[in-house]
C-alpha positions as CSV (number, residue, x, y, z in Angstrom):
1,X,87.1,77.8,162.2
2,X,88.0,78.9,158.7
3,X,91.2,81.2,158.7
4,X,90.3,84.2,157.1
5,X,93.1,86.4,155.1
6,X,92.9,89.8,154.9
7,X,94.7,92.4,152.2
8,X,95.1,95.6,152.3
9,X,95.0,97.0,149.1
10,X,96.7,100.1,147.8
11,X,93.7,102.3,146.5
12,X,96.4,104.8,145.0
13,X,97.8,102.2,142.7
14,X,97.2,102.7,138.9
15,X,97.5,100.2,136.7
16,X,98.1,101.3,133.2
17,X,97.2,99.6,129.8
18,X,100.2,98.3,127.8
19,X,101.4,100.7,124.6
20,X,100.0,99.6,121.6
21,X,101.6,99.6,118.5
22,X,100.2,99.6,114.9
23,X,102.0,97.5,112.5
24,X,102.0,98.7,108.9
25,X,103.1,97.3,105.8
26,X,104.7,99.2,103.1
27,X,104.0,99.5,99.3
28,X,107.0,98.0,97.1
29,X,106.8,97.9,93.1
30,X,107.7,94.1,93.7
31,X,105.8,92.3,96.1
32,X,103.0,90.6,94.4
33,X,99.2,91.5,95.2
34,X,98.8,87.9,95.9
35,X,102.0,87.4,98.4
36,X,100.7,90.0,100.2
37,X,97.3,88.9,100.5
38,X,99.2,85.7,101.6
39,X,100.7,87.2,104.0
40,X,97.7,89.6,105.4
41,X,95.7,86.6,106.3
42,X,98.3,84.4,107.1
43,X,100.6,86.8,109.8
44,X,97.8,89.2,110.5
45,X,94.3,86.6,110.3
46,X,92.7,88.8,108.3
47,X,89.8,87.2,105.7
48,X,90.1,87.6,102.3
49,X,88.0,90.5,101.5
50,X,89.9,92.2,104.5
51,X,93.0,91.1,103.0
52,X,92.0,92.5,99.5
53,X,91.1,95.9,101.0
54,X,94.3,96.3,103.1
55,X,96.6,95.2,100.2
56,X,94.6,97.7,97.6
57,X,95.4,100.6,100.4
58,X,98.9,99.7,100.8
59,X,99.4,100.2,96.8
60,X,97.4,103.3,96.9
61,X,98.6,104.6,99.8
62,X,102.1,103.2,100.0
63,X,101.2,102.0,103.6
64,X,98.1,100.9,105.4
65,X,98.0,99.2,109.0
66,X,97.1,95.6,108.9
67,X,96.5,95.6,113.0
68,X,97.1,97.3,116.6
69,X,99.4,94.8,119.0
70,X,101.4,95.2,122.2
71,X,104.9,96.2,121.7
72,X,106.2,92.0,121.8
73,X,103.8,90.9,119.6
74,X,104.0,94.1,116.8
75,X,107.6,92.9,117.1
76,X,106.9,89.6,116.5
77,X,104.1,90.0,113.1
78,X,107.0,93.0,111.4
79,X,109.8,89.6,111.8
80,X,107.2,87.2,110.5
81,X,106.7,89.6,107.6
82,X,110.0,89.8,107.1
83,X,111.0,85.7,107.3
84,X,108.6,85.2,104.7
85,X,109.3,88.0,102.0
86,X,113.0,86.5,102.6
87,X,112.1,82.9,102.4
88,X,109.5,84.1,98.8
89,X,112.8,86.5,97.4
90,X,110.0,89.6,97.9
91,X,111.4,92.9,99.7
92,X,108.2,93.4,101.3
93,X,108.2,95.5,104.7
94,X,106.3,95.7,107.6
95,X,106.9,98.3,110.5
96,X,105.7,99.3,113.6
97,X,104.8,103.0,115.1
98,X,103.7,103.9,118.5
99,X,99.7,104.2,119.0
């Protein structure tokens, strides 16, 4: 005799995706192309011709998004960002904004 369990569940219950976040980075008249091409496919694993076309909007734009995270990890990709443009002496910038 196998012991059977039984649970109710609670059909009303909603379970609701987590916020996303998009992460930009921002255009400085500093930053080299390369550093941030470094940076595109190092923080956000982006290929290079990704990286290339992301890095051209940023300059052009003065901001493009490099990817779309839950609020812990966006968090975590704008302070890797920022610990290496320290750690290079670059004042590149990377922010997030509510999807």
């Amino acid at each position: 005799m196998a012991n059977e369990l039984e649970i109710e569940l609670d059909n009303d219950l909603e379970v609701e995706e987590p916020k996303k976040y998009k992460v930009f980075l921002l255009n400085d008249d500093y930053s080299t192309m390369d550093f941030v091409i470094d940076v595109l496919t190092k923080v956000f694993r982006k290929n290079v011709d990704q990286a290339t076309k992301i890095m051209l909007n940023i300059h052009n734009k003065g901001k493009e998004v490099c990817g779309i995270y839950t609020h812990e990890i966006a968090a975590t990709k704008v302070a890797q960002v920022k610990t290496l443009a320290r750690e290079k002496g670059f004042p590149l910038k990377a922010i997030m904004e509510e999807e």
